[in-house]
DRENDO-1510 file (C-alpha; in Angstrom, 1 decimal, always signed):
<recs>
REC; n; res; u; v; w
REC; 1; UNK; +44.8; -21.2; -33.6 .
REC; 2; UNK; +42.0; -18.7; -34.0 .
REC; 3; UNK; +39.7; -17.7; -31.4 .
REC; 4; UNK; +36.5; -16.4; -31.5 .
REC; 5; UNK; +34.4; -14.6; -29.2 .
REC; 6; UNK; +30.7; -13.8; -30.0 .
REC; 7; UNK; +29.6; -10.3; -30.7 .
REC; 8; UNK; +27.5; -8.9; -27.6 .
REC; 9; UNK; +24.6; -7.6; -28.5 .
REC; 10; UNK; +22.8; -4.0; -27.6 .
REC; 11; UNK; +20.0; -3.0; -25.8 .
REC; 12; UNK; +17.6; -2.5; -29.4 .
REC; 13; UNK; +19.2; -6.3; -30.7 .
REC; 14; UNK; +18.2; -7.6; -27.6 .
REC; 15; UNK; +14.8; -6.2; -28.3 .
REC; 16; UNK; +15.0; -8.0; -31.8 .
REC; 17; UNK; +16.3; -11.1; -30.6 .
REC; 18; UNK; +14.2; -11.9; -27.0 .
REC; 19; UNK; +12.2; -15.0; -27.5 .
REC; 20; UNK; +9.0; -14.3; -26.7 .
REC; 21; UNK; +8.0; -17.1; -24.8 .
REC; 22; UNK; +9.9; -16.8; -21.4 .
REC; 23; UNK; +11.1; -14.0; -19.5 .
REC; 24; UNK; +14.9; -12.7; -20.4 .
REC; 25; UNK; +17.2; -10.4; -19.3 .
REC; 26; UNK; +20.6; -9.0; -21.1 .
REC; 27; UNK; +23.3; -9.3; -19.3 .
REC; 28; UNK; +27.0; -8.0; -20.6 .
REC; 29; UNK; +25.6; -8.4; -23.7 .
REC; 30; UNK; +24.1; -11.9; -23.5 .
REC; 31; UNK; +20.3; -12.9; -23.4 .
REC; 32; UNK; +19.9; -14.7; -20.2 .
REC; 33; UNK; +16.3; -15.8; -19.3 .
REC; 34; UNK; +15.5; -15.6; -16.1 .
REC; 35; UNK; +13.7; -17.9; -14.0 .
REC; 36; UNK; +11.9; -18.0; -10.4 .
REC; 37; UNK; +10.3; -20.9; -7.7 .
REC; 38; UNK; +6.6; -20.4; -6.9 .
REC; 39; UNK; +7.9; -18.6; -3.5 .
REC; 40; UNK; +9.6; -16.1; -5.2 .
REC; 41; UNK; +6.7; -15.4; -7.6 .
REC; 42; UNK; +4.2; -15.5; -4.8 .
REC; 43; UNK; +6.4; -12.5; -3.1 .
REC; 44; UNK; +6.4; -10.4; -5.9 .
REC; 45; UNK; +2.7; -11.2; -7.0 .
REC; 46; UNK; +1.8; -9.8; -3.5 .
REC; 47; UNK; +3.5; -6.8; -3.7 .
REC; 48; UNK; +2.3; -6.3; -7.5 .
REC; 49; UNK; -1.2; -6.8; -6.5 .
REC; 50; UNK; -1.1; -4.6; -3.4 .
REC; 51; UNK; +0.3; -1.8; -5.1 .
REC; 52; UNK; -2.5; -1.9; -7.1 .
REC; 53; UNK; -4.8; -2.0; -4.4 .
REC; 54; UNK; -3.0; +1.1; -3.5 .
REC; 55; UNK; -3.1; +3.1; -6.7 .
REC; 56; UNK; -6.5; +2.0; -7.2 .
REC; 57; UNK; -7.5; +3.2; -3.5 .
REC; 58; UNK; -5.3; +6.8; -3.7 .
REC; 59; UNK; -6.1; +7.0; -7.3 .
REC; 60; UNK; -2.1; +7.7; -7.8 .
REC; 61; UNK; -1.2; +7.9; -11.4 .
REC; 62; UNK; +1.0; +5.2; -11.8 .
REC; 63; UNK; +0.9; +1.6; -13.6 .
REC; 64; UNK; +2.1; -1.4; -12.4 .
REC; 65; UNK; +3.7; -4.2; -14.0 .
REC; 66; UNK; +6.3; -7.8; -14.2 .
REC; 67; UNK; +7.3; -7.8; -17.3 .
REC; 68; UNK; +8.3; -4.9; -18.6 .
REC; 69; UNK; +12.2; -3.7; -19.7 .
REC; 70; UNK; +14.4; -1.1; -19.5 .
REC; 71; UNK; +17.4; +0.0; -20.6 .
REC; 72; UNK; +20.5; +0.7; -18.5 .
REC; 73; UNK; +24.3; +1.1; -17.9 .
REC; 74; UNK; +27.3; -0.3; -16.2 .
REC; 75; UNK; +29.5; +1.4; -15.3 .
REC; 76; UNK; +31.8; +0.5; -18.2 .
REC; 77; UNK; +28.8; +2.1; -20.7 .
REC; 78; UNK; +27.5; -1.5; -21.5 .
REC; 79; UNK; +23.9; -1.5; -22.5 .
REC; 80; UNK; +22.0; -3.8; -19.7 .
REC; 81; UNK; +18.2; -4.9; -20.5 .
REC; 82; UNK; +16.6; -5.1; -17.2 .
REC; 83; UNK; +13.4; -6.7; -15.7 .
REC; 84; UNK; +12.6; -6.1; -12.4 .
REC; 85; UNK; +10.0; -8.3; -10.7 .
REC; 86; UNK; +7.6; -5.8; -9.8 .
REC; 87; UNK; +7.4; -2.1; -11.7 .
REC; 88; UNK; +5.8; +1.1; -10.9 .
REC; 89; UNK; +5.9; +3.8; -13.7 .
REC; 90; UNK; +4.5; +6.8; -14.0 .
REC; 91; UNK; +1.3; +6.6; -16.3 .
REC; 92; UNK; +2.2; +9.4; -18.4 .
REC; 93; UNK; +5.5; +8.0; -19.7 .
REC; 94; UNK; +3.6; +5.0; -20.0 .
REC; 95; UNK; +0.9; +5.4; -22.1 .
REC; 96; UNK; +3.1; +8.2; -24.1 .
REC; 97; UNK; +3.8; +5.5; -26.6 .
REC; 98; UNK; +0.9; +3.2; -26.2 .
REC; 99; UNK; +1.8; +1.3; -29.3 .
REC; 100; UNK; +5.4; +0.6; -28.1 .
REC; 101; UNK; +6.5; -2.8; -26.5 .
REC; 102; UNK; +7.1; -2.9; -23.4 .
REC; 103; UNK; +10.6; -1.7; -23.2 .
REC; 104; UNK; +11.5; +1.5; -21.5 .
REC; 105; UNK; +14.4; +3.8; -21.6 .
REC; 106; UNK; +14.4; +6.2; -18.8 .
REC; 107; UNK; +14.1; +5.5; -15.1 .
REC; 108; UNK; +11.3; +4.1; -13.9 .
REC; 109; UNK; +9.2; +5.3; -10.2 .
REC; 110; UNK; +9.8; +2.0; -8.4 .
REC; 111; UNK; +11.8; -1.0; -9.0 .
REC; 112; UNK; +11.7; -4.2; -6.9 .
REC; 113; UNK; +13.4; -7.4; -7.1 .
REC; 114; UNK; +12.9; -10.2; -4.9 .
REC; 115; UNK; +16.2; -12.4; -4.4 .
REC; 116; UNK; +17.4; -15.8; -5.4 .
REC; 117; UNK; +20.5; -17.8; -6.2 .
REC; 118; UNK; +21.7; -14.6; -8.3 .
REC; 119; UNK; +21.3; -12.3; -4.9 .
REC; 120; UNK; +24.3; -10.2; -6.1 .
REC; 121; UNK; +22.9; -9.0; -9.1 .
REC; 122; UNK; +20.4; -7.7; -6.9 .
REC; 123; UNK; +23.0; -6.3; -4.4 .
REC; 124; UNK; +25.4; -4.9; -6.9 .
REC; 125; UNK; +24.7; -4.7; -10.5 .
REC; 126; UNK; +21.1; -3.6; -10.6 .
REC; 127; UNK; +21.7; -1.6; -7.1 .
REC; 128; UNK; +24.8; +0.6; -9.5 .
REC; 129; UNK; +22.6; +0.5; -12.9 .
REC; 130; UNK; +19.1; +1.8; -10.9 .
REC; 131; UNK; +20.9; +4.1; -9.3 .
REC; 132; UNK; +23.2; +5.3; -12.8 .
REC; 133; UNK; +20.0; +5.3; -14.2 .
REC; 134; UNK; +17.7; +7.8; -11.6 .
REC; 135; UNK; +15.0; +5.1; -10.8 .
REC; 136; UNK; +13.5; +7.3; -7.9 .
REC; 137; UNK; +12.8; +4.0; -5.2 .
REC; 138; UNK; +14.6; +0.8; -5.2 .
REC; 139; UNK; +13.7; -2.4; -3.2 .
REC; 140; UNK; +15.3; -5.7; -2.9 .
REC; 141; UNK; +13.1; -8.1; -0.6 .
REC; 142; UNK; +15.4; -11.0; +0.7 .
REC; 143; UNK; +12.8; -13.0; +1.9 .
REC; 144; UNK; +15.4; -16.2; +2.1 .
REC; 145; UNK; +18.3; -13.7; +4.0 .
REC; 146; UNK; +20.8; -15.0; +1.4 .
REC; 147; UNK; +22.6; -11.4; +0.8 .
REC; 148; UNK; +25.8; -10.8; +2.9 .
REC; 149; UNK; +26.2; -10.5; +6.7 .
REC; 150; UNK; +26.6; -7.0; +6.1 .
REC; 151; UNK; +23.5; -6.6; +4.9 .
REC; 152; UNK; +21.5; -8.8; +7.3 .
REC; 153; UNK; +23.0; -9.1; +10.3 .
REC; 154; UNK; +24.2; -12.2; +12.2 .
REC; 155; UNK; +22.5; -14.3; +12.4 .
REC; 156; UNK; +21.4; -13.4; +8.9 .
REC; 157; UNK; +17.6; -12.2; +9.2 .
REC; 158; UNK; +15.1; -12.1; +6.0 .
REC; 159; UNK; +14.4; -8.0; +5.3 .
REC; 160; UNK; +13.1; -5.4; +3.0 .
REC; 161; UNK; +15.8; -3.1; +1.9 .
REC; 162; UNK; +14.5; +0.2; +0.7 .
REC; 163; UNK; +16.7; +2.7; -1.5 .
REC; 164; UNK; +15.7; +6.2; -2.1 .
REC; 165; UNK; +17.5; +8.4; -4.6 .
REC; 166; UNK; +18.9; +11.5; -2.7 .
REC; 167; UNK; +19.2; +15.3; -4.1 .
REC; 168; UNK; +22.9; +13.8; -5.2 .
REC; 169; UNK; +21.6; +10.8; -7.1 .
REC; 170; UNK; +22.8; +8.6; -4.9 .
REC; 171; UNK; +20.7; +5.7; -3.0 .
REC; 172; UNK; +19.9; +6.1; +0.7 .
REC; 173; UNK; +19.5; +2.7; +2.3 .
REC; 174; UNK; +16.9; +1.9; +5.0 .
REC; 175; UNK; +16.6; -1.7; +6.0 .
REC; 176; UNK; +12.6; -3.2; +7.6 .
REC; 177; UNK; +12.4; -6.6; +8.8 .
REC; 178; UNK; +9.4; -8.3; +11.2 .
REC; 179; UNK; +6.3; -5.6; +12.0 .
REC; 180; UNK; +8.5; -2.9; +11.0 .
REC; 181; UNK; +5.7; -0.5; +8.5 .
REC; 182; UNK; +7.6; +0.1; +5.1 .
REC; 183; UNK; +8.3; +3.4; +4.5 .
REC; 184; UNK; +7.8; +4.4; +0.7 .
REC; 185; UNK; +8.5; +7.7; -1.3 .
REC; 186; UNK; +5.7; +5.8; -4.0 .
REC; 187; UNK; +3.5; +4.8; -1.6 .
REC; 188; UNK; +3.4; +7.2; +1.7 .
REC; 189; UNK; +0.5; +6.0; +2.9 .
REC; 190; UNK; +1.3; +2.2; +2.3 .
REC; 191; UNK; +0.8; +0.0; +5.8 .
REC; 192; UNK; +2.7; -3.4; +4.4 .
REC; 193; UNK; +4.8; -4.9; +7.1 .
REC; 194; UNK; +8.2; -6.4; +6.6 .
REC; 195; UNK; +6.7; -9.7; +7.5 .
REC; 196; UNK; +3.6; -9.2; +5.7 .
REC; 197; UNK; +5.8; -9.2; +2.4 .
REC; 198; UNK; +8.8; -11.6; +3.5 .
REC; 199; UNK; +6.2; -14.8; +4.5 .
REC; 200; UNK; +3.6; -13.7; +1.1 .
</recs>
């Protein structure tokens, strides 16, 4: 008997392949689209549109976006295509290649993700490839506390976790939940509450 196991495909394949309707991730080598509820899309559209409020109000030079790509790495070297729900890149890099696609291959300013059913992709994977790759500020907003008692206490308590990259390359962890002000690298002078996001 013969078995056969499909070929999994890079980063630029990937590219190739993506349907374009939809929004898809790969994962190990496999397209995997990925899907949210209206809660989960109304968290991350608040944060998107009040880090534009902020950029706009600072006048930083950074672009925000949902739907753009970037390469990273496991720690076995396999090619990951990521999509974090809400973006922040540097404008330069951006508009560097203006006629490009969306996809990116080096580390980002800010990358959020706002849990669901796949909370340890969050936790794990894309905590390890963000931080492999050098994306400066990480945030995973667990509006639904559905991450580990380790993370969230017991009783488990909805939070904003915010990783900053250290002088090492390694992720700092500080945790915000209720009134608590967010304390961003990005965004210094950002006054979002932990509530404010977690109940958008």
């Amino acid at each position: 008997m013969k078995t056969y196991t499909k070929k999994k495909l890079t980063f630029d394949q990937f590219l190739e392949q993506c349907p374009e309707e939809g929004l898809y991730e790969l994962v190990d080598g496999e397209i995997v689209e990925v899907r949210a509820t209206r809660n989960h899309d109304d968290v991350a559209d608040f944060l998107l549109f009040g880090f534009k409020d902020e950029i706009r109000r600072q006048n930083l030079n950074y672009v925000v976006n949902n739907t753009v790509v970037f390469k990273t790495r496991t720690a076995n070297d396999i090619e990951q295509g990521r999509k974090p729900d809400v973006s922040v890149i540097d404008k330069d890099r951006w508009r560097s290649n203006r006629s490009a696609y969306a996809a990116l291959e080096e580390p980002i300013q800010l990358a959020v993700e706002v849990t669901s059913t796949n909370w340890e992709d969050d936790y794990i994977d894309k905590l390890d490839e963000y931080q492999r790759l050098g994306i400066t500020e990480y945030w995973i907003v667990d509006y639904l506390a559905i991450g580990l008692r380790e993370y969230l206490g017991n009783p488990k308590v909805p939070a904003v976790f915010v990783f900053l990259l250290d002088a090492e390359g390694k992720y700092q962890c500080t945790h915000f939940r209720d009134s608590e002000r967010i304390v961003s690298r990005t965004f210094p002078e950002l006054t979002l509450t932990a509530q404010q996001i977690l109940t958008a």
